[in-house]
TORKOL-4160 file (C-alpha; in steps of 0.2 Angstrom, whole numbers, padded with zeros to 4 digits, m for minus):
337
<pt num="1" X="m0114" Y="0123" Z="m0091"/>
<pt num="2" X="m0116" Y="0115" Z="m0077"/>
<pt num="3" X="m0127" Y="0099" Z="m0075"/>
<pt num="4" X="m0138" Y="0103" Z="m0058"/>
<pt num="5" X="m0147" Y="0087" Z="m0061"/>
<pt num="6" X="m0134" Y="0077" Z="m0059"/>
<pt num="7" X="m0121" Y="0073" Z="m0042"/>
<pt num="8" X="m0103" Y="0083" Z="m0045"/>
<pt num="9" X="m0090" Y="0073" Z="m0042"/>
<pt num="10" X="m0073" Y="0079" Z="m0042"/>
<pt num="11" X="m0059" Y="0067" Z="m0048"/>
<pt num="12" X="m0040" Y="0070" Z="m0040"/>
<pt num="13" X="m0030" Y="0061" Z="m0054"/>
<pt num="14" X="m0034" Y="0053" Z="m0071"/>
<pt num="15" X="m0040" Y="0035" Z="m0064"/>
<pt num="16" X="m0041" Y="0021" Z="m0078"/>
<pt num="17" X="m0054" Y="0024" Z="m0092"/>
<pt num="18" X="m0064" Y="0007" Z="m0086"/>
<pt num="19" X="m0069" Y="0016" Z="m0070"/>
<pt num="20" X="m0069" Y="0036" Z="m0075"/>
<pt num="21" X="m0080" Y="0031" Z="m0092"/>
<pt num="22" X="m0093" Y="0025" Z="m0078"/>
<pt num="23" X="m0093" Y="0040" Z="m0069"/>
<pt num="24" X="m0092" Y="0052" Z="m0082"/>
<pt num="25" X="m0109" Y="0043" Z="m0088"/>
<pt num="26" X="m0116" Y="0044" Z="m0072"/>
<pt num="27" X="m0112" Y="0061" Z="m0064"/>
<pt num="28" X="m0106" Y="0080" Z="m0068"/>
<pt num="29" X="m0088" Y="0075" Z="m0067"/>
<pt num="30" X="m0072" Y="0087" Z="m0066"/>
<pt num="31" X="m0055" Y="0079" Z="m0066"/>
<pt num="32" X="m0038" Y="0085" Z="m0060"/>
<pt num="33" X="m0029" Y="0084" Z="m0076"/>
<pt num="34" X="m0009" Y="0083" Z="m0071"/>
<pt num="35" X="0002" Y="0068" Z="m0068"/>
<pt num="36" X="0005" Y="0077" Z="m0050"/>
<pt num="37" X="m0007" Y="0078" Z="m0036"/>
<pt num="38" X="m0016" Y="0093" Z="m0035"/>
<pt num="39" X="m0013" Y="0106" Z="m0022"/>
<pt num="40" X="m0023" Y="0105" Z="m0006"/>
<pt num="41" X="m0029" Y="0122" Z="m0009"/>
<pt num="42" X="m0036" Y="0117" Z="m0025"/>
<pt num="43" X="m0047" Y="0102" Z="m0018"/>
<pt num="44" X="m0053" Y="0113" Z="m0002"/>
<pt num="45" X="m0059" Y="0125" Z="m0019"/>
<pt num="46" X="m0066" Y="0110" Z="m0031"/>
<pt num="47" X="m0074" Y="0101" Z="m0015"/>
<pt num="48" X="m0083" Y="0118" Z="m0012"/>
<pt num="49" X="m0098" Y="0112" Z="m0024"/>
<pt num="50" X="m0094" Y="0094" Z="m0025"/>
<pt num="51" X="m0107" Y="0079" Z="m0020"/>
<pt num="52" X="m0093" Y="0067" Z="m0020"/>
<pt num="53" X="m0074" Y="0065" Z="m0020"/>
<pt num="54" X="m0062" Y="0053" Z="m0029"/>
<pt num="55" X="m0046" Y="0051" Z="m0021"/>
<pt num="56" X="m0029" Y="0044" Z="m0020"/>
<pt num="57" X="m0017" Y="0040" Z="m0005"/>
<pt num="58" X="m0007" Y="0056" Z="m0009"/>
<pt num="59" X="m0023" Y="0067" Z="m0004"/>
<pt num="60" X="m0024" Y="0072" Z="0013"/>
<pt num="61" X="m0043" Y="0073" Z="0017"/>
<pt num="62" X="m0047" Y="0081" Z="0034"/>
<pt num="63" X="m0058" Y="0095" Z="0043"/>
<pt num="64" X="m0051" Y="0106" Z="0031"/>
<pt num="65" X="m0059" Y="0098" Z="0016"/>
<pt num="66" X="m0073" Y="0096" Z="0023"/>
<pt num="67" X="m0075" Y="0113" Z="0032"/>
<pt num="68" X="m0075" Y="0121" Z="0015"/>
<pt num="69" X="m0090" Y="0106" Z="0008"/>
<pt num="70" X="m0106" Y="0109" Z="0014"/>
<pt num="71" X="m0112" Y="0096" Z="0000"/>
<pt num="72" X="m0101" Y="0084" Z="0002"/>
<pt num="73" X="m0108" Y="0067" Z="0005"/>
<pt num="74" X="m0093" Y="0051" Z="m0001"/>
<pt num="75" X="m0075" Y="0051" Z="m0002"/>
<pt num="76" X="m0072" Y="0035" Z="m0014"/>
<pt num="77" X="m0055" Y="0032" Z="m0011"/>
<pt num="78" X="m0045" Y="0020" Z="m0024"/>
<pt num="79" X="m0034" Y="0011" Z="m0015"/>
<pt num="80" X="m0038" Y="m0003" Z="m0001"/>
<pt num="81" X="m0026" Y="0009" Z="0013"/>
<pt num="82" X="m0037" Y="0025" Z="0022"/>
<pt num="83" X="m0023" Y="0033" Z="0032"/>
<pt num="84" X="m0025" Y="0049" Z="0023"/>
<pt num="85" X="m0043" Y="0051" Z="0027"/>
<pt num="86" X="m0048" Y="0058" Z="0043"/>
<pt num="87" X="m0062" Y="0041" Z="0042"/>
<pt num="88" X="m0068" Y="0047" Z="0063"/>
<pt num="89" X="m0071" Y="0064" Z="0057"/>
<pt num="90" X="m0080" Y="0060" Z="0040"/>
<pt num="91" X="m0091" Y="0050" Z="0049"/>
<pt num="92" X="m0095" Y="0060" Z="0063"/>
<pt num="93" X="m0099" Y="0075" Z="0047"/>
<pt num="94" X="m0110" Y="0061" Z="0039"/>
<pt num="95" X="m0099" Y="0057" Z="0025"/>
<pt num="96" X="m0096" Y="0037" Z="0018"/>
<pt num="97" X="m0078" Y="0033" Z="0014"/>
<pt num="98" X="m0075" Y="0019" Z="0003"/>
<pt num="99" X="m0062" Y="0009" Z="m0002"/>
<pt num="100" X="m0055" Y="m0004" Z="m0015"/>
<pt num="101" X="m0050" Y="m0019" Z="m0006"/>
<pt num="102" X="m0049" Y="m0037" Z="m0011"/>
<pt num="103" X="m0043" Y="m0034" Z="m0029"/>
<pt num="104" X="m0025" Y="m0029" Z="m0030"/>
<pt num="105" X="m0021" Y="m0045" Z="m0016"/>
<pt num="106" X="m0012" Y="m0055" Z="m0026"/>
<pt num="107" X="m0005" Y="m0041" Z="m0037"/>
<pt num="108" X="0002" Y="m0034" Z="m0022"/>
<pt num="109" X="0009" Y="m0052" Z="m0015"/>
<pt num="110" X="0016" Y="m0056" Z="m0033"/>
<pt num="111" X="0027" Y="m0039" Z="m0031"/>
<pt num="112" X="0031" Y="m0044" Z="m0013"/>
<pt num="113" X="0040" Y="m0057" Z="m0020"/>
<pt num="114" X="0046" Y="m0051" Z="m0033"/>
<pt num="115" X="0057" Y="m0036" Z="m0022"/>
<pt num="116" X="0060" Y="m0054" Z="m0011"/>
<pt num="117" X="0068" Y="m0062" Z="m0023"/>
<pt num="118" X="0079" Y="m0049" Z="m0031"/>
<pt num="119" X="0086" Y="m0041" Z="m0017"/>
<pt num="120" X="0092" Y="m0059" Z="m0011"/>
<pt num="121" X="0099" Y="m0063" Z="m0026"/>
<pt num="122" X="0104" Y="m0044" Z="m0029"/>
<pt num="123" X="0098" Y="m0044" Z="m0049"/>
<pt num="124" X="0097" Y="m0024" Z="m0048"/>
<pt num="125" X="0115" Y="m0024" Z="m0041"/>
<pt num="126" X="0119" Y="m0038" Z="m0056"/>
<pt num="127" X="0109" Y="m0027" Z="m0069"/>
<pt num="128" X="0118" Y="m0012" Z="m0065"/>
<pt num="129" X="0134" Y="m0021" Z="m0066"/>
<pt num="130" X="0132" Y="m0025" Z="m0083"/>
<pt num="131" X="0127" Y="m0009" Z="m0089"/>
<pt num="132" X="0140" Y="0000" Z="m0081"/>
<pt num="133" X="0155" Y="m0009" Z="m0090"/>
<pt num="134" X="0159" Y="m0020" Z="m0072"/>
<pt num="135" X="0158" Y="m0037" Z="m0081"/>
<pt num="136" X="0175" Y="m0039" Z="m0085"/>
<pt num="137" X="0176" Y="m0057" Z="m0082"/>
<pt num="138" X="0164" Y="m0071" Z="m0089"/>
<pt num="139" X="0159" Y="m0081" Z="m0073"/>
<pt num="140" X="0168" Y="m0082" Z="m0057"/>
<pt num="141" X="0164" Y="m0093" Z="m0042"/>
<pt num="142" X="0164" Y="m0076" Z="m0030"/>
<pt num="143" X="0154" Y="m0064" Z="m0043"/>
<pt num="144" X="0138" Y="m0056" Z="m0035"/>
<pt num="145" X="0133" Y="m0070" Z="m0021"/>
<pt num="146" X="0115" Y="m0068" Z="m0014"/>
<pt num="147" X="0106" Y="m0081" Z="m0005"/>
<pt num="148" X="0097" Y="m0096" Z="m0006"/>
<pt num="149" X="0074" Y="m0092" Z="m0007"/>
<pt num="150" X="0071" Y="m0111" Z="m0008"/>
<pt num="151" X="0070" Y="m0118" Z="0010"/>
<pt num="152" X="0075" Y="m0102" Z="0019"/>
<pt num="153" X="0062" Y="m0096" Z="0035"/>
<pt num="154" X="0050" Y="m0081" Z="0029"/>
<pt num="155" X="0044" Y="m0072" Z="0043"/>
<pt num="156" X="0027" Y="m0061" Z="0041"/>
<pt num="157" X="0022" Y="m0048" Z="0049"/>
<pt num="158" X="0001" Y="m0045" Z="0046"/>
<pt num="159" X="m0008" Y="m0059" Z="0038"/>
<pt num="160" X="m0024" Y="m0050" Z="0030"/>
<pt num="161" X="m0027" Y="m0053" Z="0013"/>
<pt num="162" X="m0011" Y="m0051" Z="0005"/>
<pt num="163" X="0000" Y="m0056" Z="0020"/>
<pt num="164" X="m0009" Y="m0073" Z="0018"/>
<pt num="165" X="m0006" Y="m0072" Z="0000"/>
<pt num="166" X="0013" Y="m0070" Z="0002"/>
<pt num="167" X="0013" Y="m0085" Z="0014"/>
<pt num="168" X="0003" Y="m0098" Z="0000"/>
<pt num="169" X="0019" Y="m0095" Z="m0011"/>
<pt num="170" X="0030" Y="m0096" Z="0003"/>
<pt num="171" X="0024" Y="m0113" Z="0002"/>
<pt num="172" X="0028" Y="m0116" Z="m0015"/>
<pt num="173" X="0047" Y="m0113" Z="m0010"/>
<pt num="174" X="0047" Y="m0125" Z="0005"/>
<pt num="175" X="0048" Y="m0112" Z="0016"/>
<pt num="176" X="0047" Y="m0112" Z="0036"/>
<pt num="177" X="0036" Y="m0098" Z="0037"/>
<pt num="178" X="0033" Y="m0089" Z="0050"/>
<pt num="179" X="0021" Y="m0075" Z="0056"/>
<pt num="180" X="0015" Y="m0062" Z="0069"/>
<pt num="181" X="m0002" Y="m0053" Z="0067"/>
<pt num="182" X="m0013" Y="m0045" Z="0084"/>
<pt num="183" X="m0026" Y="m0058" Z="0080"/>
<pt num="184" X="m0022" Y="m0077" Z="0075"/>
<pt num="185" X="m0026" Y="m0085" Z="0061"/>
<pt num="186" X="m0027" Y="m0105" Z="0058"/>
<pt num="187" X="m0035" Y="m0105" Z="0041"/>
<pt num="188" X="m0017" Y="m0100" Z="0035"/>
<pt num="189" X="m0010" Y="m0110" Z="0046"/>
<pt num="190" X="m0020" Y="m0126" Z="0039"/>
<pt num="191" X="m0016" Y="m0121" Z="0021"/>
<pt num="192" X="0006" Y="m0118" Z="0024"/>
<pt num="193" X="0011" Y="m0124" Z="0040"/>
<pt num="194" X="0014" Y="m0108" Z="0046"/>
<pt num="195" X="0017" Y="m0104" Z="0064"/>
<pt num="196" X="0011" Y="m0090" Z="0074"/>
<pt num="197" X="0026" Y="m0082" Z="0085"/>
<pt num="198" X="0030" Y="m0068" Z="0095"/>
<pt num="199" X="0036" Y="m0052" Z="0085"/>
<pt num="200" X="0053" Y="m0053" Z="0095"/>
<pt num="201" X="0054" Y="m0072" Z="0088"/>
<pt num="202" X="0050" Y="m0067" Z="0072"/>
<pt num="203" X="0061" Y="m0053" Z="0069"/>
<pt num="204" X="0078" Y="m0066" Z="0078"/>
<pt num="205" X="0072" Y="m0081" Z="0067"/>
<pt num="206" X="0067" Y="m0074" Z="0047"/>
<pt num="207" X="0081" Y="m0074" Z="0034"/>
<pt num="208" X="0067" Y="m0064" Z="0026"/>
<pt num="209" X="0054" Y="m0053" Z="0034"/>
<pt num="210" X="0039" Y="m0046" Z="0023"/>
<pt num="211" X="0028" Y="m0034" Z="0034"/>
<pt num="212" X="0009" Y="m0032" Z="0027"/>
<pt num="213" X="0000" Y="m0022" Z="0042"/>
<pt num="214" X="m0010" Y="m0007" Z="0039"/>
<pt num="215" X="m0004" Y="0010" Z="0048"/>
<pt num="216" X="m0012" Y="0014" Z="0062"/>
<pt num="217" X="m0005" Y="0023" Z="0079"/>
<pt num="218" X="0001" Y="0005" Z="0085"/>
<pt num="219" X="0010" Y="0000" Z="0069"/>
<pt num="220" X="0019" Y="0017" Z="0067"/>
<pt num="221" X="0036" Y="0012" Z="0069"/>
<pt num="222" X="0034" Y="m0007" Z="0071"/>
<pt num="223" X="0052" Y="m0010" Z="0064"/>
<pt num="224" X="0061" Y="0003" Z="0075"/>
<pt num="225" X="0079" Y="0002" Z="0082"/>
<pt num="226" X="0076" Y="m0007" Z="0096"/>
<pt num="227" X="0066" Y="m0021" Z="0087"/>
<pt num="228" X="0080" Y="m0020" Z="0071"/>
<pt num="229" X="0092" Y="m0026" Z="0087"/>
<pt num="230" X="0085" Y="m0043" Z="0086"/>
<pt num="231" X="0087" Y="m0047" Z="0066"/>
<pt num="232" X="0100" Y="m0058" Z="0059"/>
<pt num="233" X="0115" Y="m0049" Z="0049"/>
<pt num="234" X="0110" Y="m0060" Z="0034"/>
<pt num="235" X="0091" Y="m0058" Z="0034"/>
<pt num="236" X="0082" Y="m0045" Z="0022"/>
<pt num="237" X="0067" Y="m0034" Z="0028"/>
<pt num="238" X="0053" Y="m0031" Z="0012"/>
<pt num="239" X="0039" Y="m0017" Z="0014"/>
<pt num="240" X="0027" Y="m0015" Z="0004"/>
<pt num="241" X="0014" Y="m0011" Z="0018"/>
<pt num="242" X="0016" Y="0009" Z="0021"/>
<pt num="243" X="0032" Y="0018" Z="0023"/>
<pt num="244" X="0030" Y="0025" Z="0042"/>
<pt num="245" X="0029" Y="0006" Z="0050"/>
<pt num="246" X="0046" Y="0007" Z="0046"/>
<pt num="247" X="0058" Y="0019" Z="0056"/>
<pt num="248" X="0070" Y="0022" Z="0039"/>
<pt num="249" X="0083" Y="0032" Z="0051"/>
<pt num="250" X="0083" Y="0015" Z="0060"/>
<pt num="251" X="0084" Y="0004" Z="0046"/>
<pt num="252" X="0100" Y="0014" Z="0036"/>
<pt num="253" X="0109" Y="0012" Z="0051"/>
<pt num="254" X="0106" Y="m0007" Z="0052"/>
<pt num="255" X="0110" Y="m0009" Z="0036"/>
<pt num="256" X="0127" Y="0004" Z="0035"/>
<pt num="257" X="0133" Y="m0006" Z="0046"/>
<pt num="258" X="0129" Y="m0021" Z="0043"/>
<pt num="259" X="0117" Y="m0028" Z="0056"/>
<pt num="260" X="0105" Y="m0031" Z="0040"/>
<pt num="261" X="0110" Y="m0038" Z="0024"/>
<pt num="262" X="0099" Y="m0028" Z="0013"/>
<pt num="263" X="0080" Y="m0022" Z="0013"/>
<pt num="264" X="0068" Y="m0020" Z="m0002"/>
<pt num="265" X="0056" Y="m0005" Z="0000"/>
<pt num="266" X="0042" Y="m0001" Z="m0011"/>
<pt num="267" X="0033" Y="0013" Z="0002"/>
<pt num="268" X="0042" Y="0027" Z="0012"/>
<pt num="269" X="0040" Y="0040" Z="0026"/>
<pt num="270" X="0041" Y="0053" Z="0014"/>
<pt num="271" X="0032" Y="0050" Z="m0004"/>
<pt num="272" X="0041" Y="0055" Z="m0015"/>
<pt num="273" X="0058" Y="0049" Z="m0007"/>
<pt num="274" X="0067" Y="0064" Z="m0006"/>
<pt num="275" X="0082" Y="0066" Z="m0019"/>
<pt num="276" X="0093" Y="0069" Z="m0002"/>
<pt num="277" X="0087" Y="0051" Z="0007"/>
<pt num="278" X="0104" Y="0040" Z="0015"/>
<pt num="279" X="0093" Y="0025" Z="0007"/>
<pt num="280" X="0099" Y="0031" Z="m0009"/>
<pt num="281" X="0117" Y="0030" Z="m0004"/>
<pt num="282" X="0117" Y="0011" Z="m0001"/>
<pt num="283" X="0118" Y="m0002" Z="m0016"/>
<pt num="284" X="0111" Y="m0016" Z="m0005"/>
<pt num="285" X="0095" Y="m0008" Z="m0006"/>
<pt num="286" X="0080" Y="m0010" Z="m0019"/>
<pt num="287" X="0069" Y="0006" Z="m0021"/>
<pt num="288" X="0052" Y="0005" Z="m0029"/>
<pt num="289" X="0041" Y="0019" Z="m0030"/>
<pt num="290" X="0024" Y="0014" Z="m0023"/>
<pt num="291" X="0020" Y="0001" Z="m0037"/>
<pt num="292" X="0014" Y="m0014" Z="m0030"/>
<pt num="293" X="m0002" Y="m0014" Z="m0037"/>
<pt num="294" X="0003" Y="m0008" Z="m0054"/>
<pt num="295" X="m0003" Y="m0019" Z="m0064"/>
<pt num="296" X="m0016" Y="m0014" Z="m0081"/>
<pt num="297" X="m0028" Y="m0025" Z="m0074"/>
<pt num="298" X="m0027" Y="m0022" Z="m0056"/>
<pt num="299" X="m0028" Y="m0004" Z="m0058"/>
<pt num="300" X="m0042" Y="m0004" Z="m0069"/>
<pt num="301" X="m0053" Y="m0016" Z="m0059"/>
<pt num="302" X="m0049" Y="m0001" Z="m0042"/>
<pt num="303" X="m0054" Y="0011" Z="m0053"/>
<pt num="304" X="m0069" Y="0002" Z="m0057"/>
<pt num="305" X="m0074" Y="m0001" Z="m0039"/>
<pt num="306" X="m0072" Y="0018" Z="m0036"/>
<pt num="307" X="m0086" Y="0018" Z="m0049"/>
<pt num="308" X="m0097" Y="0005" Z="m0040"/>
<pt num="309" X="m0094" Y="0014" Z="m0024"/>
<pt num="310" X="m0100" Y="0029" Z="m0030"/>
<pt num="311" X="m0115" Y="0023" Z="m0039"/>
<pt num="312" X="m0122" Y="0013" Z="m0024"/>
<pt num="313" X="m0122" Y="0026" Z="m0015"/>
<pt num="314" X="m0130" Y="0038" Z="m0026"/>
<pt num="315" X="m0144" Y="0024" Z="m0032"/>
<pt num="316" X="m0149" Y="0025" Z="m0011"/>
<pt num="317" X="m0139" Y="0009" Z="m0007"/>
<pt num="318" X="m0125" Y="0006" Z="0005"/>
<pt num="319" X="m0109" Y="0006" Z="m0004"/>
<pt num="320" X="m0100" Y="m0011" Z="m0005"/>
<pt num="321" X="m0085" Y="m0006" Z="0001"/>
<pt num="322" X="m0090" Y="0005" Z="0016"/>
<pt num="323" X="m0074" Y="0009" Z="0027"/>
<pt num="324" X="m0085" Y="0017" Z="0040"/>
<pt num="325" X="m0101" Y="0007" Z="0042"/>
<pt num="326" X="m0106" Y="0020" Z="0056"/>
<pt num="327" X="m0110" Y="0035" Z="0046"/>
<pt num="328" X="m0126" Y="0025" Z="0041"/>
<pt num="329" X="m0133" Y="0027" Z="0056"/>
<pt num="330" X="m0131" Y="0047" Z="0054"/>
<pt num="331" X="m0133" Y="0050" Z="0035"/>
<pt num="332" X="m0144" Y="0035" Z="0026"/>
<pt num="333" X="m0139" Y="0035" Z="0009"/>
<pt num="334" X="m0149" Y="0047" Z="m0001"/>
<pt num="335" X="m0164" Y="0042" Z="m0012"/>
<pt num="336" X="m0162" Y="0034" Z="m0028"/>
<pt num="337" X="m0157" Y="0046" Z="m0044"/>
């Protein structure tokens, strides 16, 4: 039987038990039970009676949704990225969208580097050597060369949070780092001698070149073919930002041919990569499937957040991680449960 008394909140995935205990405490909760994302048919029909939405980055959230949610009042989103919610149109509806920023930043930096430094010292190329029978000889002076980290120019496109955080351990390395962002930033320049440059100068300088912007209409395509001109044939491009700020038609021509030395990419264009991708075709190449936050306690503090979000809101409070600050003004927050 349905709880009346209590908010319905409709969960698109199994989240981490720290967070959905709280909202299964709190509120009449339903949640998607496959490993998949549910169908957008399916959310438009659970959204129909919900109060509040949980979601994911795989969840398109739109007029459609909300068309069919005459209740609706919050979109909790867990992830600190919002390009699947239509944010103008939710707020213009009323409805809050929040986020979970802040707490996967160094989780997300730590795996930055961590595609960095093996695609330049290729250790998934060296792995699959191994276990494919290749390592016929014990050492030789030629076997599987990659590139020095150490002292090398790291050039960063978008310092936020976890651009910034890339750029500390930079430091540790004695890099020269670079770094390009629409608006400057000294702090960051004060902590690791980096210095702020033009894109172009960025892009012709960097043996290695991490992009950290959000996606917006400006940043679509960022690193396109024209830009991909201006790259060394020795440096290496790592995204782990959001798969359409880099034009992947452009990059698997630079690197076929050999006008990059190799790219790590943990987002796409298309989410699942498609089996029939080019990228797939190339070995100097590191794939990752969306996993830069995916750590046990990373994850579980997000979900938790969600939690908060959702709990704020419903106690009559602004949520603390209000993506559209707006909405207030249309919808205050309802009264206290």
């Amino acid at each position: 039987m349905i709880n009346t008394c209590k908010p319905r909140v409709y969960v698109t995935r199994e989240i981490p038990e720290r967070g959905l205990k709280k909202i299964m405490e709190r509120f009449d909760t339903e949640v998607w039970p496959e490993y998949g994302p549910p169908p957008k048919q399916v959310i438009i029909e659970k959204a129909r009676d919900a109060d509040a939405l949980v979601t994911l980055l795989s969840d398109k959230i739109d007029a459609e949704i909300f068309d069919a949610a005459p209740k609706l009042k919050i979109v909790a989103q867990m992830a600190v990225g919002f390009d699947n919610i239509d944010v103008e149109e939710a707020t213009r509806r009323g409805i809050y969208v929040t986020n979970t920023p802040g707490v996967l930043t160094e989780t997300t930096a730590d795996f930055a580097w961590a595609l960095l430094m093996a695609i330049a010292r290729r250790v998934v190329e060296a792995d699959r050597y191994v276990r494919e029978g290749k390592w016929k000889v014990g050492w030789h002076p030629s076997m599987l060369l990659g590139r020095d980290v150490y002292g090398a120019t790291l050039g960063i496109i978008g310092v936020g949070r976890i651009g910034s955080a890339v750029a500390r351990r930079a430091k540790c390395f004695n890099m020269r780092i670079l770094y390009y962002d629409v608006v400057r930033n000294p702090q960051i320049e004060k902590e690791t001698g980096a210095t702020f440059v033009d894109l172009d100068t960025l892009l012709r300088e960097s043996d290695f070149i991490s992009v950290h912007v959000p996606l917006t209409k400006e940043t679509y395509h960022l690193i396109n073919a024209e830009r991909l001109k201006f790259v060394k044939k020795t440096a290496y491009l790592i995204n782990t930002s959001r798969g359409p700020v880099v034009d992947e038609k452009a990059l698997y021509e630079a690197l076929k041919e050999g006008r990059l030395a190799g790219a790590a990419l943990d987002v796409f264009e298309q989410e699942p990569l498609p089996t029939d991708s080019p990228l797939l075709r190339l070995d100097n190449v590191i794939l990752t499937p969306h996993i830069a936050s995916a750590s046990y306690e990373t994850r579980s503090r997000m979900a938790e957040m969600v939690a908060e979000n959702l709990i704020a809101f419903f106690e009559g409070k602004v949520p603390p991680n209000l993506v559209n600050p707006d909405v207030v003004k249309v919808r205050p927050p309802p009264a206290q449960l």
